[in-house]
N, CA, C and O atoms as a Maestro MAE file, in Angstrom:
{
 s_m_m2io_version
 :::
 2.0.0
}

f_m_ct {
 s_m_title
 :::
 protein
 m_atom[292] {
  # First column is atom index #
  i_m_mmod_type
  r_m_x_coord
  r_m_y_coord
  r_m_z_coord
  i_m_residue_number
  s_m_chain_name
  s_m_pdb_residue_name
  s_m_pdb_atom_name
  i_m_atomic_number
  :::
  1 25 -313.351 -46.413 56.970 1 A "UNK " " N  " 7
  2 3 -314.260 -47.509 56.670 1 A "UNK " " CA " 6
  3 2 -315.435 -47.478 57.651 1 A "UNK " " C  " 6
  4 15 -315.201 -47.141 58.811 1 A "UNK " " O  " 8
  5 25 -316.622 -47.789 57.299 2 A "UNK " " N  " 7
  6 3 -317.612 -47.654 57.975 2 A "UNK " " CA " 6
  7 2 -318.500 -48.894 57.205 2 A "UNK " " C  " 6
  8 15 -318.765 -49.193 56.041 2 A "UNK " " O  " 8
  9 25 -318.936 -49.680 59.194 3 A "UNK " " N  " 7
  10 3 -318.745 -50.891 58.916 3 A "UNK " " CA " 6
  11 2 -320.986 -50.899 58.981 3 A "UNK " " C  " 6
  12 15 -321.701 -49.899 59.039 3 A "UNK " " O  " 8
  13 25 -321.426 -52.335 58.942 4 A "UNK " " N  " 7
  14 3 -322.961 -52.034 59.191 4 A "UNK " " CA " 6
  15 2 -323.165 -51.779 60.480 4 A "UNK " " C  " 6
  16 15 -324.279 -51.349 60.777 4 A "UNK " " O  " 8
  17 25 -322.314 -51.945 61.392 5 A "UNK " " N  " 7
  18 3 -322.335 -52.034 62.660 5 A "UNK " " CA " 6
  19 2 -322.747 -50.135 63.030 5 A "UNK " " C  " 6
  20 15 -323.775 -49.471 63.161 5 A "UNK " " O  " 8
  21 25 -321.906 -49.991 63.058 6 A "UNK " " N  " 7
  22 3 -321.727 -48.011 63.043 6 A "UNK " " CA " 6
  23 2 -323.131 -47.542 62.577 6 A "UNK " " C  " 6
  24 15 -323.737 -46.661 63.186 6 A "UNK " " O  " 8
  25 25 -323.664 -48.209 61.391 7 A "UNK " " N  " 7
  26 3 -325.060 -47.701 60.957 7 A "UNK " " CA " 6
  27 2 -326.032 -47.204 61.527 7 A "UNK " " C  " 6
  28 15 -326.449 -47.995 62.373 7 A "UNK " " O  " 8
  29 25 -326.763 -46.037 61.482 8 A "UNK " " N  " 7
  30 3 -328.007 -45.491 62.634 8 A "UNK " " CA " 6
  31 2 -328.861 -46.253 62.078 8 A "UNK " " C  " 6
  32 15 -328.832 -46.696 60.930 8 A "UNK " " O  " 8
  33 25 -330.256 -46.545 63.539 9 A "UNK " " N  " 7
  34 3 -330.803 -46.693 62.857 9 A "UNK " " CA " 6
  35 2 -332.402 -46.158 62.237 9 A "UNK " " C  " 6
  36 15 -333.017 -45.303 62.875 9 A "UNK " " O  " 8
  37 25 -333.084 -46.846 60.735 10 A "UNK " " N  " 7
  38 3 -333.546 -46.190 60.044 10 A "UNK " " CA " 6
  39 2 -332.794 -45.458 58.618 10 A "UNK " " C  " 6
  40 15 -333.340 -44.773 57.753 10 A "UNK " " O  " 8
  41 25 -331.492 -45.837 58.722 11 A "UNK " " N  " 7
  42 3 -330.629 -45.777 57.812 11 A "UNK " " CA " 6
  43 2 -330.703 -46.942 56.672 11 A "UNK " " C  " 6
  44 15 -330.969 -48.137 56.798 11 A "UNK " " O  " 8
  45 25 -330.357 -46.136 55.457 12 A "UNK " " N  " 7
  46 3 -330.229 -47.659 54.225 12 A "UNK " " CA " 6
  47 2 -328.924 -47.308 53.623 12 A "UNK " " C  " 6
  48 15 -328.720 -46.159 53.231 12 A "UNK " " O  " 8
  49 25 -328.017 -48.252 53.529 13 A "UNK " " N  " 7
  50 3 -326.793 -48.248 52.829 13 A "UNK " " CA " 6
  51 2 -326.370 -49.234 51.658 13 A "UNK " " C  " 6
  52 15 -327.345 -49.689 51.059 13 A "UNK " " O  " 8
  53 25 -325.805 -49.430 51.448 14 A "UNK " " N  " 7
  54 3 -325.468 -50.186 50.182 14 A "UNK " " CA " 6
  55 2 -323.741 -51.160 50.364 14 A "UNK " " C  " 6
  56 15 -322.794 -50.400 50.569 14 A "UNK " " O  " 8
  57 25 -323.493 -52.213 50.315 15 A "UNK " " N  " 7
  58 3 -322.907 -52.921 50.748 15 A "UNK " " CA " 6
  59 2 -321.684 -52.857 49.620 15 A "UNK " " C  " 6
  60 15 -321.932 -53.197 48.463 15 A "UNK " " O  " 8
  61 25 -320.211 -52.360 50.043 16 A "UNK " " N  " 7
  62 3 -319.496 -52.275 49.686 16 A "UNK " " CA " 6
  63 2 -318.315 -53.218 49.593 16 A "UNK " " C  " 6
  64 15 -317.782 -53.414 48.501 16 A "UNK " " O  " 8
  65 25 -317.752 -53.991 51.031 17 A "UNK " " N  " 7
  66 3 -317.110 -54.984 50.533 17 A "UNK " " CA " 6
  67 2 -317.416 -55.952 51.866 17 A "UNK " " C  " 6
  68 15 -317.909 -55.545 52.918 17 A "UNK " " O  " 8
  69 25 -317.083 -57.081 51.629 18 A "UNK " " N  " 7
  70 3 -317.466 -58.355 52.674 18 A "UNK " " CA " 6
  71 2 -315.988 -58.748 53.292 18 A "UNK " " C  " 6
  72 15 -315.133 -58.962 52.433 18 A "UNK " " O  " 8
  73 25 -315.678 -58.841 54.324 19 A "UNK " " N  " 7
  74 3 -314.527 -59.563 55.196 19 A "UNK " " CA " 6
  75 2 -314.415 -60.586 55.707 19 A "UNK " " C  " 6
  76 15 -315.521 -61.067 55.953 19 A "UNK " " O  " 8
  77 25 -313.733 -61.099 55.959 20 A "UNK " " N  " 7
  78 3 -314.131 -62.213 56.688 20 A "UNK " " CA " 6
  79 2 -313.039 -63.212 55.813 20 A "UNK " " C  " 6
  80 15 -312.125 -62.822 55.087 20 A "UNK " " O  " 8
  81 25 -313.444 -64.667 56.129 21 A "UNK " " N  " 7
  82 3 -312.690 -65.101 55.143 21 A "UNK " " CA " 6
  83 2 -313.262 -67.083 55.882 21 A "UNK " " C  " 6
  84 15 -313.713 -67.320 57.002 21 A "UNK " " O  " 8
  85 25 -313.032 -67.952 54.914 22 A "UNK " " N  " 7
  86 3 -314.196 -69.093 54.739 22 A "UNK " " CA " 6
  87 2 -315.757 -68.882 55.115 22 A "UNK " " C  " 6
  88 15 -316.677 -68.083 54.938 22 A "UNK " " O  " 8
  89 25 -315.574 -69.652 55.511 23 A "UNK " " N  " 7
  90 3 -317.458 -70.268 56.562 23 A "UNK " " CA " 6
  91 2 -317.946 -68.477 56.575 23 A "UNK " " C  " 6
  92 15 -318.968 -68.126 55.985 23 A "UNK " " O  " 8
  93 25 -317.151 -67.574 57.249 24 A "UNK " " N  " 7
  94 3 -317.649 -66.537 58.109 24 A "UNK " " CA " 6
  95 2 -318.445 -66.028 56.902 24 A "UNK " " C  " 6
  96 15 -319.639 -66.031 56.601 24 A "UNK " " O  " 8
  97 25 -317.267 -65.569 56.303 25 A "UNK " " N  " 7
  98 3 -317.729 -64.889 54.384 25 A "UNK " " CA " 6
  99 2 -318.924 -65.299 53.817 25 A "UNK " " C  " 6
  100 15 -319.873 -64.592 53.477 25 A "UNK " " O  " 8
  101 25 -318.761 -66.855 53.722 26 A "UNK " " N  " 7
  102 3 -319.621 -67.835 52.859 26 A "UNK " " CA " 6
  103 2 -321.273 -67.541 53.471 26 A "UNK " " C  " 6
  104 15 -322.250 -67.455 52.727 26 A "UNK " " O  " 8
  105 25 -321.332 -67.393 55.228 27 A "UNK " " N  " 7
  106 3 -322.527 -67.332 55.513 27 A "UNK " " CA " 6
  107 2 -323.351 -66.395 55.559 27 A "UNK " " C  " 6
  108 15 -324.577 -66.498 55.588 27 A "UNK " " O  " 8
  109 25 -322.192 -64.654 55.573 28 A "UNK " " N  " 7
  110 3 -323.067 -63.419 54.913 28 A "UNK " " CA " 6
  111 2 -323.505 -63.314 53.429 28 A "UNK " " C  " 6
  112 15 -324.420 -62.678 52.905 28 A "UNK " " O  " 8
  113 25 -322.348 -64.325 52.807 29 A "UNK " " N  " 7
  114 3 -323.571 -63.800 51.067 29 A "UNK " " CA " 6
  115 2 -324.359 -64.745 51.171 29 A "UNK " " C  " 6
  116 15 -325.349 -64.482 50.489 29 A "UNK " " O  " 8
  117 25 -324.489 -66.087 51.853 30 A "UNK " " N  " 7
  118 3 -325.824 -67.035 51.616 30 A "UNK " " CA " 6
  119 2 -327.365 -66.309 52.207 30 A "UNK " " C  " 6
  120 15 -328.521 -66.397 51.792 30 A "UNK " " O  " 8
  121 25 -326.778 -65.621 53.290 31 A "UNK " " N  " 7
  122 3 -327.866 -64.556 53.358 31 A "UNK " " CA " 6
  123 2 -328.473 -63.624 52.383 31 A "UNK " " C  " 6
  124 15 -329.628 -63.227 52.534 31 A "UNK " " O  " 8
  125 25 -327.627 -63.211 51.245 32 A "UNK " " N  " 7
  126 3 -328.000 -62.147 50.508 32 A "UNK " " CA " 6
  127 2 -327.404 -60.970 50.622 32 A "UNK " " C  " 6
  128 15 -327.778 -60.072 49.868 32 A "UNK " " O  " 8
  129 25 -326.302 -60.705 51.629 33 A "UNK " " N  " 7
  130 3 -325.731 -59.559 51.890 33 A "UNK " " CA " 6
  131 2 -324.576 -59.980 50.413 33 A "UNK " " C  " 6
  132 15 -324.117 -61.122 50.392 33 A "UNK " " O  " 8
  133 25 -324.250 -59.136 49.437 34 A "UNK " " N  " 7
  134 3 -323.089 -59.018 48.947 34 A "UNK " " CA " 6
  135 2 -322.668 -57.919 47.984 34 A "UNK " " C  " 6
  136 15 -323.600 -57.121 47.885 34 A "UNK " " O  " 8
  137 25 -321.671 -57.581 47.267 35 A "UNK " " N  " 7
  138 3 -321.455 -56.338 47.175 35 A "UNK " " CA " 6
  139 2 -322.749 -55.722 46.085 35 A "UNK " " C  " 6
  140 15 -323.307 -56.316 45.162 35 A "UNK " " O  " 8
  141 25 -322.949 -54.387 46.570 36 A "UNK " " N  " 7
  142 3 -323.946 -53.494 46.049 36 A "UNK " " CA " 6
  143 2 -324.914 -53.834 46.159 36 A "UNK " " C  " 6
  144 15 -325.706 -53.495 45.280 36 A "UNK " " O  " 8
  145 25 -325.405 -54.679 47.269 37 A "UNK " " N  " 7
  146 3 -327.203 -54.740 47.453 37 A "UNK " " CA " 6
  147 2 -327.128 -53.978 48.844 37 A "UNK " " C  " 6
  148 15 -326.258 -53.965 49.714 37 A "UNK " " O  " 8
  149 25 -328.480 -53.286 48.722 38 A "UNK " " N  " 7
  150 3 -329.132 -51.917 49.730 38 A "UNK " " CA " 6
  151 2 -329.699 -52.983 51.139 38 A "UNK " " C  " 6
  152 15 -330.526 -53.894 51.109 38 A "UNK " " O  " 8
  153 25 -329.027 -52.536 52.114 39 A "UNK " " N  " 7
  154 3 -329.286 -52.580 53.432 39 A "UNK " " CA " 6
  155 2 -330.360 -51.971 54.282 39 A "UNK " " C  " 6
  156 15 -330.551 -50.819 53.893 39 A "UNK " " O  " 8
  157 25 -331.032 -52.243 55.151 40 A "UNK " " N  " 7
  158 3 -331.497 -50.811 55.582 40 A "UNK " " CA " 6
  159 2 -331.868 -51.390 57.069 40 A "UNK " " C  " 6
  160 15 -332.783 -52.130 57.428 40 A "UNK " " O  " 8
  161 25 -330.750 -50.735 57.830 41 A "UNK " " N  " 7
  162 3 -331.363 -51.028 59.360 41 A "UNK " " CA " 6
  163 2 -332.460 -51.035 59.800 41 A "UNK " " C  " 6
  164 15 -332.948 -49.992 59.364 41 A "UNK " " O  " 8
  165 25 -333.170 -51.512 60.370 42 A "UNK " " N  " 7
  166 3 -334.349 -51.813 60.938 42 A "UNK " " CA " 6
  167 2 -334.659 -50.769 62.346 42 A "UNK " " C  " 6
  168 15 -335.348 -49.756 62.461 42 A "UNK " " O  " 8
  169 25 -333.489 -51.826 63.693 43 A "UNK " " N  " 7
  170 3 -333.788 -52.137 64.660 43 A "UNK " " CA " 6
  171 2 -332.782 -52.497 65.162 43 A "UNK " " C  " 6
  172 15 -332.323 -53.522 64.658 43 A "UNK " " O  " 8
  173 25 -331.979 -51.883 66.328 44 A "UNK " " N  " 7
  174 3 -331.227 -52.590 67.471 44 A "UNK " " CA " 6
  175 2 -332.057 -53.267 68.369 44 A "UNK " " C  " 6
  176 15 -333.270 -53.062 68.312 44 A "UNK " " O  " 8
  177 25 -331.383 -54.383 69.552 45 A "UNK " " N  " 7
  178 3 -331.774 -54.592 70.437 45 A "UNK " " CA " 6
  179 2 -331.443 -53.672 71.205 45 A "UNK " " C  " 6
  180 15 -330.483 -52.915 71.061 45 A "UNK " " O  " 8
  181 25 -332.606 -53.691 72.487 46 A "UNK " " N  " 7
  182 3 -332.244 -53.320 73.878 46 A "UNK " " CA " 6
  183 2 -330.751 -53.160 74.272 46 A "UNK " " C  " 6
  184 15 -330.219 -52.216 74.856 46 A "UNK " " O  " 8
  185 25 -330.231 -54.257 73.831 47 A "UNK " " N  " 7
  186 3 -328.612 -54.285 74.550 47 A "UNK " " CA " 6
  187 2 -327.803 -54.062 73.758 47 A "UNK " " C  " 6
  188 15 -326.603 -54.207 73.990 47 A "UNK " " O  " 8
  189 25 -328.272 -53.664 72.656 48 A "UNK " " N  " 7
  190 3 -327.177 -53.892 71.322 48 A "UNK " " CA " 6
  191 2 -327.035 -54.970 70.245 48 A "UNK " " C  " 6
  192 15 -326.754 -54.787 69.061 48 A "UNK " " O  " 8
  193 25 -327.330 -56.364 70.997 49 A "UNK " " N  " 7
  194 3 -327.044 -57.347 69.762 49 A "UNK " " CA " 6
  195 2 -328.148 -57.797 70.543 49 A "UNK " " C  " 6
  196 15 -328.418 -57.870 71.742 49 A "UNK " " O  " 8
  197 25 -329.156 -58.306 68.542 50 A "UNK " " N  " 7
  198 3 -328.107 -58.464 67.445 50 A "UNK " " CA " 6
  199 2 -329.202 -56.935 66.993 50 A "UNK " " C  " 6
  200 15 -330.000 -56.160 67.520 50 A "UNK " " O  " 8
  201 25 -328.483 -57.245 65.542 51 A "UNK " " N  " 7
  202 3 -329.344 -55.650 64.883 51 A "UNK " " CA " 6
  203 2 -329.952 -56.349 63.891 51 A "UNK " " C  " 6
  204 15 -329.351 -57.062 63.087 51 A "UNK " " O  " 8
  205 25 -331.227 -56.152 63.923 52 A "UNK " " N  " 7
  206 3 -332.169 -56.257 62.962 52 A "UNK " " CA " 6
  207 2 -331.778 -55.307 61.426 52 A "UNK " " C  " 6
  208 15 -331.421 -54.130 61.421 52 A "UNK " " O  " 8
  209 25 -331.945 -56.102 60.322 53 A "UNK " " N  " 7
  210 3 -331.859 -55.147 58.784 53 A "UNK " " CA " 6
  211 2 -332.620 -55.858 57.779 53 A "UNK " " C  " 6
  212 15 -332.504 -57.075 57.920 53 A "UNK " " O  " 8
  213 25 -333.418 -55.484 56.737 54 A "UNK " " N  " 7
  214 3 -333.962 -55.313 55.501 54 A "UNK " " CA " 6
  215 2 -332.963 -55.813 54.231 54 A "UNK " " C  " 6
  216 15 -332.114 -55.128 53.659 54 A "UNK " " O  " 8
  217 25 -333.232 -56.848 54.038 55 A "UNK " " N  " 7
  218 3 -331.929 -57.035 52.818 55 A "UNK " " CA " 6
  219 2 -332.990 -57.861 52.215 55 A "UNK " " C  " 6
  220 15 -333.689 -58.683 52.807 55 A "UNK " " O  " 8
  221 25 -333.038 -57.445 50.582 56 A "UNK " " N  " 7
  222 3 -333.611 -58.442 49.267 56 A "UNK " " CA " 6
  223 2 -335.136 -58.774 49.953 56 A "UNK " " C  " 6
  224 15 -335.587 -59.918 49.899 56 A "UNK " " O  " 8
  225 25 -335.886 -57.668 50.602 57 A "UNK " " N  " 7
  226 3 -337.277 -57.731 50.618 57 A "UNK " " CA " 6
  227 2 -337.649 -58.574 51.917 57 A "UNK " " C  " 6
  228 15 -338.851 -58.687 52.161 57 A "UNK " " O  " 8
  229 25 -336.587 -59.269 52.906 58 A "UNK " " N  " 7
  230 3 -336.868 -60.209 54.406 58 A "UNK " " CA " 6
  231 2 -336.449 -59.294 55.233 58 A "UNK " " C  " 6
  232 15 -336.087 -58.160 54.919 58 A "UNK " " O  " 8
  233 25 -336.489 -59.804 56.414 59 A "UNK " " N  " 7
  234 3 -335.586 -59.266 57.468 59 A "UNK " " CA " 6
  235 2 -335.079 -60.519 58.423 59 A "UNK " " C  " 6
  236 15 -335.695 -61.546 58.705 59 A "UNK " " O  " 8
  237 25 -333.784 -60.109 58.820 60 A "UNK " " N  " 7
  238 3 -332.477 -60.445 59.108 60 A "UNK " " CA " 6
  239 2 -331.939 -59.846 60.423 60 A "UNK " " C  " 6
  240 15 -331.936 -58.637 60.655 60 A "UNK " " O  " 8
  241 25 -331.423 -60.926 61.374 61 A "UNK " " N  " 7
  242 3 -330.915 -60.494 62.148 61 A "UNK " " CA " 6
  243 2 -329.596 -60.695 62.249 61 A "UNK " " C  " 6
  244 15 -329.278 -61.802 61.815 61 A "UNK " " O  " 8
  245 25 -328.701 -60.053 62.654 62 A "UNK " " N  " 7
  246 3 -326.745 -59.997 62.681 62 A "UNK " " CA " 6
  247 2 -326.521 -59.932 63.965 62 A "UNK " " C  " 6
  248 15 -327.125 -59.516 64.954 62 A "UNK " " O  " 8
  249 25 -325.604 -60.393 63.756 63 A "UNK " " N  " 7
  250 3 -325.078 -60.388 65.402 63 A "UNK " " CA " 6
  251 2 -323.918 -58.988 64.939 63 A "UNK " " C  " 6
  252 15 -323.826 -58.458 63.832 63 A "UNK " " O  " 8
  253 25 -323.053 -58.628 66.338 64 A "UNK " " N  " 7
  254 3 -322.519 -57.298 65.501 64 A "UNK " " CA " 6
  255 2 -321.229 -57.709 65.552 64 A "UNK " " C  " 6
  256 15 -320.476 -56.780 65.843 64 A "UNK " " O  " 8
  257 25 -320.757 -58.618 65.401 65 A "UNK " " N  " 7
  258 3 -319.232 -58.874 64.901 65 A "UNK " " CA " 6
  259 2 -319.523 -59.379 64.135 65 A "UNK " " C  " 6
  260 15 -318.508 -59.871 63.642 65 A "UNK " " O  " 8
  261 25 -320.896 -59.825 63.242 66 A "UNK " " N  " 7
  262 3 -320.955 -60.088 61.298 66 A "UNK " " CA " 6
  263 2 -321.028 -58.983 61.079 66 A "UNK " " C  " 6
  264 15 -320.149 -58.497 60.367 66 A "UNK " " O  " 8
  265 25 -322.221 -58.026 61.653 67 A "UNK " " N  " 7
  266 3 -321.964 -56.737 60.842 67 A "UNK " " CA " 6
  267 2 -320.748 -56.255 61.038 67 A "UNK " " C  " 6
  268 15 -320.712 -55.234 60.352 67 A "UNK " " O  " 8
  269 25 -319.449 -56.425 61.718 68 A "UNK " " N  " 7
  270 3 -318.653 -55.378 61.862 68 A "UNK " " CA " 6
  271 2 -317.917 -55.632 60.581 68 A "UNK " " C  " 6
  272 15 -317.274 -54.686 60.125 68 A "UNK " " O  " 8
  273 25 -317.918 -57.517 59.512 69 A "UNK " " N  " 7
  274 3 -317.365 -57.279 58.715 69 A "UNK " " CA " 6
  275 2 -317.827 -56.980 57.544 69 A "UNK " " C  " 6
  276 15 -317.098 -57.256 56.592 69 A "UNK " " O  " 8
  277 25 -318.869 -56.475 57.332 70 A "UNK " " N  " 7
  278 3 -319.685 -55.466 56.148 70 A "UNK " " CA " 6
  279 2 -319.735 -54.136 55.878 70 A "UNK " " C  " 6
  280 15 -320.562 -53.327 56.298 70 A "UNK " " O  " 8
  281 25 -318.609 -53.907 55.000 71 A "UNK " " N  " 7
  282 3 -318.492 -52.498 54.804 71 A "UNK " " CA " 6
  283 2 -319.537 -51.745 53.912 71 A "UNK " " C  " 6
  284 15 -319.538 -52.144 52.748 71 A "UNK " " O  " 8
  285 25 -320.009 -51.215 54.065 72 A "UNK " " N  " 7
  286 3 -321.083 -50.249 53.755 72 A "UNK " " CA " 6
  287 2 -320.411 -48.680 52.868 72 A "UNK " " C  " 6
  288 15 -319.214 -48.392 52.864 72 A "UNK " " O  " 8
  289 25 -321.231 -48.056 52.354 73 A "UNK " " N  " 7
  290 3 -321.078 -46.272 52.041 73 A "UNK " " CA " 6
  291 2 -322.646 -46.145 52.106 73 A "UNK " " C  " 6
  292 15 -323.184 -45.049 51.949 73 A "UNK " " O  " 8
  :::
 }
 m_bond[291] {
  # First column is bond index #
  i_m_from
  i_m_to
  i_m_order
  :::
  1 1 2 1
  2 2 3 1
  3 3 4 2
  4 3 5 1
  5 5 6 1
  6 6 7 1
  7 7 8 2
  8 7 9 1
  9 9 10 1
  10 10 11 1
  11 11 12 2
  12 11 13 1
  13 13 14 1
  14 14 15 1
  15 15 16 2
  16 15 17 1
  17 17 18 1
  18 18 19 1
  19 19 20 2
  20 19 21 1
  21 21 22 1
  22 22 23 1
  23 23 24 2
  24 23 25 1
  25 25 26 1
  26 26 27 1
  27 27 28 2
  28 27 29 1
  29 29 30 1
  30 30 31 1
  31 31 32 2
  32 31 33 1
  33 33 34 1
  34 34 35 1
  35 35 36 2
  36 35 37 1
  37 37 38 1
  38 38 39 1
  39 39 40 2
  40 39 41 1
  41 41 42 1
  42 42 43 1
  43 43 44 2
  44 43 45 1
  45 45 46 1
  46 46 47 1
  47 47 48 2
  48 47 49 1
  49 49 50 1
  50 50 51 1
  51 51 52 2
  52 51 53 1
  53 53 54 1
  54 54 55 1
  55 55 56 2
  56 55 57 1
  57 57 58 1
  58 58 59 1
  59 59 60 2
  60 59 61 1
  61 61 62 1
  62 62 63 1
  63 63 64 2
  64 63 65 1
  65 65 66 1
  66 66 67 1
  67 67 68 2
  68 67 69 1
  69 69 70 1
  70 70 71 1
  71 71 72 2
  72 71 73 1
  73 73 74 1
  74 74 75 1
  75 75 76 2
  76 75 77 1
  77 77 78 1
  78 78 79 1
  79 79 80 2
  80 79 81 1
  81 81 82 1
  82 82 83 1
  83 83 84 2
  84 83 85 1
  85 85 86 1
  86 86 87 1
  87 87 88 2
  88 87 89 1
  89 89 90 1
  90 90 91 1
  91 91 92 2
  92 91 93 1
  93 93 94 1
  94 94 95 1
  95 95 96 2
  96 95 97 1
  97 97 98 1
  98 98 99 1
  99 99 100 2
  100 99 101 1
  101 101 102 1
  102 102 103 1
  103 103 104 2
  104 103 105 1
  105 105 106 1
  106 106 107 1
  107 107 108 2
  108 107 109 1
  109 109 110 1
  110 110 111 1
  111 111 112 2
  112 111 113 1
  113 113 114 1
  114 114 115 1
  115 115 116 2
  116 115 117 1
  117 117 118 1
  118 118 119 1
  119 119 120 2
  120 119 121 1
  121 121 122 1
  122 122 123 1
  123 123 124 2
  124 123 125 1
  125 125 126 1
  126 126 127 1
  127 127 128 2
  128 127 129 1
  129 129 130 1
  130 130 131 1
  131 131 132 2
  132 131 133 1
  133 133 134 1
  134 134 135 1
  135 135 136 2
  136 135 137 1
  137 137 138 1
  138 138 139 1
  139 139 140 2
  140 139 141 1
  141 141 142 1
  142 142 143 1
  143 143 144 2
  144 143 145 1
  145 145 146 1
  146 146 147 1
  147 147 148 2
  148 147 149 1
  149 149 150 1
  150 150 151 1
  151 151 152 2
  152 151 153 1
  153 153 154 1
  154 154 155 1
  155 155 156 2
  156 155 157 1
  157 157 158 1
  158 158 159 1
  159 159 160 2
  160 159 161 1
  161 161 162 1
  162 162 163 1
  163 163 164 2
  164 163 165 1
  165 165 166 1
  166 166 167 1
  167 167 168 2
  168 167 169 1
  169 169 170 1
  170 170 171 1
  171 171 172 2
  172 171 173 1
  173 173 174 1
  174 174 175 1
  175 175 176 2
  176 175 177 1
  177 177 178 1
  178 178 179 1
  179 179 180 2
  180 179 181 1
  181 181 182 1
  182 182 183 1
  183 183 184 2
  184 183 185 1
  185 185 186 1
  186 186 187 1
  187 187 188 2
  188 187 189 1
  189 189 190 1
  190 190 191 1
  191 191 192 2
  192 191 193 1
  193 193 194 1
  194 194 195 1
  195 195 196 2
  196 195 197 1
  197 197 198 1
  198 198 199 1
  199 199 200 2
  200 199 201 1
  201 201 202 1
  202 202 203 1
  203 203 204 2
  204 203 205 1
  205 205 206 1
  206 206 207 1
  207 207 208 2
  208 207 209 1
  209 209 210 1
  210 210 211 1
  211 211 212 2
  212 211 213 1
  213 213 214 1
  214 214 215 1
  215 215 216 2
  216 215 217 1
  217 217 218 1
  218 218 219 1
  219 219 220 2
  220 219 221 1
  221 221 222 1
  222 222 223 1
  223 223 224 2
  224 223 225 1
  225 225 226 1
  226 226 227 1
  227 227 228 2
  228 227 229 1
  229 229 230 1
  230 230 231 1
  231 231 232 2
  232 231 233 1
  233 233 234 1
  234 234 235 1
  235 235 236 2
  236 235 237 1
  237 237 238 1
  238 238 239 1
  239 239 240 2
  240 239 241 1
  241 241 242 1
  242 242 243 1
  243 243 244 2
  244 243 245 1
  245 245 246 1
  246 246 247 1
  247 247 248 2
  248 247 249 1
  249 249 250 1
  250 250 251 1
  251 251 252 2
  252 251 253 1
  253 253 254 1
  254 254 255 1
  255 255 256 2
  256 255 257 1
  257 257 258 1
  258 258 259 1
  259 259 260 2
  260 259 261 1
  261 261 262 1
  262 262 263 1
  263 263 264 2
  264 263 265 1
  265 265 266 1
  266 266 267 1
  267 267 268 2
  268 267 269 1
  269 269 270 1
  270 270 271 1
  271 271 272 2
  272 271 273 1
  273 273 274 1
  274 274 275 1
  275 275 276 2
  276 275 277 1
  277 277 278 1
  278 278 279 1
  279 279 280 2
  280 279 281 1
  281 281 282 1
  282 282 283 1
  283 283 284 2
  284 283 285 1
  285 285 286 1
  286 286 287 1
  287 287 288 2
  288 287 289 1
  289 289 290 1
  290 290 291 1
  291 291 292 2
  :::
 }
}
């Protein structure tokens, strides 16, 4: 499994399944992340979090234990 987190970046992926489970779940698809819409990393921070990504034409920032539950191909 390969999560958005793992993602290089400048990479675009496509969102395979969502984890999580209440609130956590509920607040990545209110974003627009959900299955089979195209991702496309942006931008890490300096330190790592959060990671900037491209979803449905905005950009979005994640912290990386949301991305860790977005599975990607």
């Amino acid at each position: 499994m390969q999560s958005l987190r793992d993602v290089p970046v400048g990479s675009t992926v496509s969102v395979k399944k969502l984890y999580g489970e209440g609130a956590i779940k509920r607040r990545i698809m209110d974003m627009g992340i959900t299955k089979g819409t195209s991702v496309y990393v942006r931008k890490v921070a300096p330190l790592g979090d959060p990671i900037e990504v491209t979803v449905r034409g905005y950009e979005l920032s994640l912290r990386k234990s949301d991305a860790a539950l977005i599975e990607v191909n």
